[in-house]
C-alpha positions in Angstrom: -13.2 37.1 0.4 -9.9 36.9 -1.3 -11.0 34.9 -3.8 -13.9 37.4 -4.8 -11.5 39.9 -4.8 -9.0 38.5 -7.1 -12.4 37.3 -9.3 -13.3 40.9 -9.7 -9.7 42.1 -10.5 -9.8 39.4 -12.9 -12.7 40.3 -14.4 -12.8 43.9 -14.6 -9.2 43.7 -16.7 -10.5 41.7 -19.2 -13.2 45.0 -19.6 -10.8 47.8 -19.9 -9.4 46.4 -23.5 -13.6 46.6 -24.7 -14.1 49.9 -22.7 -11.3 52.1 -24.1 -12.2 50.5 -27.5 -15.8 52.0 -26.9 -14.6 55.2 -26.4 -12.5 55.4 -29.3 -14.8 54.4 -31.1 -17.2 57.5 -30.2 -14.5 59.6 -30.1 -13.9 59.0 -33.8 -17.5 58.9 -34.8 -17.8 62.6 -32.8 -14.8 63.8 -35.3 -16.3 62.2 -38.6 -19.9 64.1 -37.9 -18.1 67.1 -37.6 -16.1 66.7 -40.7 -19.8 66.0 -42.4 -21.1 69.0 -40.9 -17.6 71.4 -41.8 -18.2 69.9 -45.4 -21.5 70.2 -46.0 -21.3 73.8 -44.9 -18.3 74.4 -47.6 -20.7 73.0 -50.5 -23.5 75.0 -49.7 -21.3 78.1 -49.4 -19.8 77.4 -53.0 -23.1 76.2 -54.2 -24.3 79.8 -53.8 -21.4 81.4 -55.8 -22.9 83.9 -58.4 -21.0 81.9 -60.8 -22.5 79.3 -61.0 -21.2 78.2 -64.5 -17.8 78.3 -63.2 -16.6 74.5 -63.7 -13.8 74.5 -61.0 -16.5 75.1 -58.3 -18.8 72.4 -59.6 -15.8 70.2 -59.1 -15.6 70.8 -56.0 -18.7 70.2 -55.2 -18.2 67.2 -56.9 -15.6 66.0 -54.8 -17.2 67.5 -51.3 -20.1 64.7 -52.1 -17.7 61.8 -52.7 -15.7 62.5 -49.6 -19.2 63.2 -47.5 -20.2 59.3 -48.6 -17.4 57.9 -47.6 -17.5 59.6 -44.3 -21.2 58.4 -44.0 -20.1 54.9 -45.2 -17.3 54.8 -42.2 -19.9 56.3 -39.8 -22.0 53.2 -40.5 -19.5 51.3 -39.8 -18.2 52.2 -36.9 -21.6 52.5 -35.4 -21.9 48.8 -36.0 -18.4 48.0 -34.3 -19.3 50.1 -31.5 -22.7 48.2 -30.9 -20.7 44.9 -31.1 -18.7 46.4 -28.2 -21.3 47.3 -26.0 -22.5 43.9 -26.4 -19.5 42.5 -25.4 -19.1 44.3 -22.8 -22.6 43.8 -21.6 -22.1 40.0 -21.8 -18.9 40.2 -19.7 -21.1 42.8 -16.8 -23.8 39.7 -16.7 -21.1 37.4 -16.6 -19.4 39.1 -13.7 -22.0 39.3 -11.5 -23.5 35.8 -12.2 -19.6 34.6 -11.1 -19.6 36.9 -8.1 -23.0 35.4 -6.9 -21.9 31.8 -7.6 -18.5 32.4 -5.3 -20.7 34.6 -2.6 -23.4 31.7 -2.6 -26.5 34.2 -3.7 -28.9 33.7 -5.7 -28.7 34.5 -9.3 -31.8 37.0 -10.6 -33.6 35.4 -13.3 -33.2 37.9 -15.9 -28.9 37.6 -15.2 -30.0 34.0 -16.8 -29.2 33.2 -20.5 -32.2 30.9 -22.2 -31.0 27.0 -21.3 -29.4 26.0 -23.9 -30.8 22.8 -26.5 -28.9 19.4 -25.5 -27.9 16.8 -27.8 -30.1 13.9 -27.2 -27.4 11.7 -26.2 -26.6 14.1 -22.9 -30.3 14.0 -21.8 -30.0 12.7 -18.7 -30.2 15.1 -15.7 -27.0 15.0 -13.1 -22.1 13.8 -11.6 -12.6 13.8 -10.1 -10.0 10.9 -9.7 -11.8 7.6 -9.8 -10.3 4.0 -9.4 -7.6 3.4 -11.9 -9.3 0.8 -14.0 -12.0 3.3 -15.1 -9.1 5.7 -17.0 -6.7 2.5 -16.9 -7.2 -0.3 -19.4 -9.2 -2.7 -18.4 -12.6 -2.9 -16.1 -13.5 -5.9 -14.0 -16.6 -6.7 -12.0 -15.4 -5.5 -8.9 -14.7 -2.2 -10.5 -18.2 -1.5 -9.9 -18.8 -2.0 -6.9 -19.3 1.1 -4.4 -16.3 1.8 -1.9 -19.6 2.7 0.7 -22.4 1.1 1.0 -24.3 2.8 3.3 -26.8 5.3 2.2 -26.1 9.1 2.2 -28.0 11.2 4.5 -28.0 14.7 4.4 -26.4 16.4 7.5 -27.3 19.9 9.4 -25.3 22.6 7.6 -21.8 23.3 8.4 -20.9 25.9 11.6 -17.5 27.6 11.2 -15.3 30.1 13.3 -14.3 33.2 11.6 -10.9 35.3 12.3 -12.7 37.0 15.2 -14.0 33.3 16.6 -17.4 34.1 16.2 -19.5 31.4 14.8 -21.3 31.6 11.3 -23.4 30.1 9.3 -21.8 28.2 6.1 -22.9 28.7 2.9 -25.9 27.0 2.4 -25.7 23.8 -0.4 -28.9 24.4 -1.6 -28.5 27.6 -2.6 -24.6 26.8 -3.9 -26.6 24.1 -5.9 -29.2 26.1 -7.5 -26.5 28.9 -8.3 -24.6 26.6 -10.2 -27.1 24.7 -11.7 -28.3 27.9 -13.7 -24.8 28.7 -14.3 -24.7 24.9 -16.3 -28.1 25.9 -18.1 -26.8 29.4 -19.0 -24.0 27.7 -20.8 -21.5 29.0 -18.4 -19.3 25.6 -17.0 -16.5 27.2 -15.5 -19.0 28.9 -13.2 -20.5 26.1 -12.4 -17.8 23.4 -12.5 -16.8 25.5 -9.4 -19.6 25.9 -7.8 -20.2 21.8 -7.9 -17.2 21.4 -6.6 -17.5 23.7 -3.7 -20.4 22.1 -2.8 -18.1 18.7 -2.9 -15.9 20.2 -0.7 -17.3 22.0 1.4 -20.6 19.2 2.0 -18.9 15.9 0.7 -21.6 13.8 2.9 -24.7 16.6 2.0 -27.6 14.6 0.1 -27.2 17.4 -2.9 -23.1 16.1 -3.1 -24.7 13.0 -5.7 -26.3 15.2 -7.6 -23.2 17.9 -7.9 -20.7 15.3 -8.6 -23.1 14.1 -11.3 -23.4 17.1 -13.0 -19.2 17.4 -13.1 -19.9 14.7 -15.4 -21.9 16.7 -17.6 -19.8 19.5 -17.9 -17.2 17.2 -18.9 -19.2 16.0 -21.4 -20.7 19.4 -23.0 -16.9 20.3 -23.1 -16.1 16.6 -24.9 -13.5 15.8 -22.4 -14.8 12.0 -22.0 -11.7 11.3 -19.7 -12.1 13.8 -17.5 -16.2 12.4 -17.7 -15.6 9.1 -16.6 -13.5 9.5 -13.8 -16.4 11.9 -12.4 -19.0 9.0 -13.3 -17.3 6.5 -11.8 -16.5 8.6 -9.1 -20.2 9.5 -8.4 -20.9 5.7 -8.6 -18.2 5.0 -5.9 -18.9 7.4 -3.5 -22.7 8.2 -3.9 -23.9 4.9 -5.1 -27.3 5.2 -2.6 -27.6 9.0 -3.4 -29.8 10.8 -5.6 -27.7 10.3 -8.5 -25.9 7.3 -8.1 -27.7 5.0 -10.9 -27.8 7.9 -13.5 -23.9 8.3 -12.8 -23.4 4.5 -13.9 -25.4 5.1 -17.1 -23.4 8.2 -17.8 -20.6 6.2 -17.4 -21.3 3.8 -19.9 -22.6 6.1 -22.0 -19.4 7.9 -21.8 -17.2 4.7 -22.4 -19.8 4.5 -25.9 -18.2 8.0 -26.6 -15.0 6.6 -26.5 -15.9 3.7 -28.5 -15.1 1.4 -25.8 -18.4 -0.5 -26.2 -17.3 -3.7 -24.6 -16.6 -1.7 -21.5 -20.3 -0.2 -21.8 -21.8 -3.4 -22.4 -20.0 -4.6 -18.9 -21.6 -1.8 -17.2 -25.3 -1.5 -18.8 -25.7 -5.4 -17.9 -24.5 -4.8 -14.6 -26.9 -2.6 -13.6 -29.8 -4.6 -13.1 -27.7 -6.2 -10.6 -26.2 -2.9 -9.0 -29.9 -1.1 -9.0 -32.3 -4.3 -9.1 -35.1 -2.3 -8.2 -36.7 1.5 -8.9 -35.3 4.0 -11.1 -37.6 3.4 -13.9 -36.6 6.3 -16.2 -33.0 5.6 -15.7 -33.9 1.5 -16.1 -35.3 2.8 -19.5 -32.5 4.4 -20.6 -30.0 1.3 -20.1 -32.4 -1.0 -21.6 -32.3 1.1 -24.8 -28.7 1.5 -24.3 -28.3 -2.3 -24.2 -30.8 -2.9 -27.1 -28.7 -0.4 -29.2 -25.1 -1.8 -28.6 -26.3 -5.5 -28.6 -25.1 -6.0 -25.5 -25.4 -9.5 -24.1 -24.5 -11.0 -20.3 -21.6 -13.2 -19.8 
């Protein structure tokens, strides 16, 4: 609760710059329509002068026009400054409450969602901190890759704890802390969900959805072209979650990141490894390496 507090403190302070710019903004645009309207009034009063022929009023006429445009002209634009502010400050309302959902484990409406954004092909894999020191070290060996557990993960009942009363509630539920931050990745927002993975991580390091979030750490990483920070969440989802749901797309990703790096001798170690790691199923992933492998020239020692 302390931490949604603070969120929203947060949050709403980085609105009042935008929302007493708004209001400026109107404030002056109020003012210059009633400068038009005090002006306009003035022409048409010495515009019906019986002497008409009289040169100094026609001059000031003149000049009641030229001041009117500009007026209009800084009316325009501050009615398209203020629209840019009420768009920022829309953006940062959605924002808020998609961040206030993630931390309270709710769902997040649909229409909160921005459209998912187009990947680069090389980050088309779907799903993965502080993984063994020969992955951000400098060299790799064979036993680098092999899991730290072997056993499969199973997913366990959901988490029971005591409040400050002692009562006994519910914890949030992983699926829904997933989904939240899954459309927090596709809405472009990674901060959001970089902390709702790793709630999920903390909270339900043994859940069957922990593969998957470590995975998509990964990701983020990667959208943000922080490879180093990518690895070690590869190799980490490889170590820990080598049977889960994620654990042969994590050692792609892996490889794939050390490619990004141009470390290709260090990809090639992995992407022939991994008919030995995964000799059977994940066909799509299988695909992938094979290409991978094809592309680097990678050959087995």
């Amino acid at each position: 609760m302390k931490r949604i507090l603070y969120y929203t403190i947060a949050l709403s302070s980085l609105l009042l710059p935008y929302t007493s710019h708004a209001a400026t903004l109107e404030q002056e645009l109020a003012n210059l329509r009633e400068d038009v309207k005090v002006l306009q009034r003035q022409m048409y009063r010495e515009n019906t002068k019986t002497t008409s022929a009289n040169g100094e009023v026609q001059g000031k006429i003149s000049e009641y026009d030229e001041v009117i445009r500009k007026l209009n002209g800084r009316m325009d634009e501050l009615e398209h400054m203020l629209k840019e502010n009420n768009e920022k400050i829309e953006k940062y309302n959605r924002d808020m409450e998609i961040r206030l959902k993630i931390l309270e484990g709710r769902p997040i409406p649909s229409n909160l969602s921005a459209p998912a954004p187009n990947l680069p092909a090389t980050y088309d894999a779907p799903v993965a901190k502080n993984a063994a020191s020969s992955v951000a070290g400098d060299k790799i060996s064979g036993n680098d890759l092999a899991p730290l557990d072997k056993a499969p993960v199973s997913a366990t009942p959901v988490a029971v704890i005591a409040n400050t009363n002692g009562n006994i509630i519910n914890a949030n539920n992983p699926q829904t802390m997933y989904d939240n931050a899954l459309k927090a990745y596709n809405s472009g927002l990674y901060d959001e969900a970089e902390l709702g993975f790793e709630d999920i991580l903390k909270q339900f390091p043994q859940h069957g959805l922990a593969s998957n979030a470590q995975y998509w750490l990964g990701e983020i990483y990667l959208k943000q072209n922080d490879y180093n920070k990518a690895k070690i969440a590869f190799k980490e989802g490889y170590d820990k979650y080598k049977n889960g749901n994620k654990g042969a797309d994590s050692l792609y990703r892996l490889a794939v990141t050390f490619e990004l790096l141009n470390d290709n001798q260090r990809a090639c170690l992995i992407l022939t490894s991994f008919d030995d790691e995964y000799p059977s199923g994940h066909v799509e992933v299988r695909a992938k390496v094979i290409s991978e492998r094809q592309k680097l020239k990678c050959k087995r020692n």
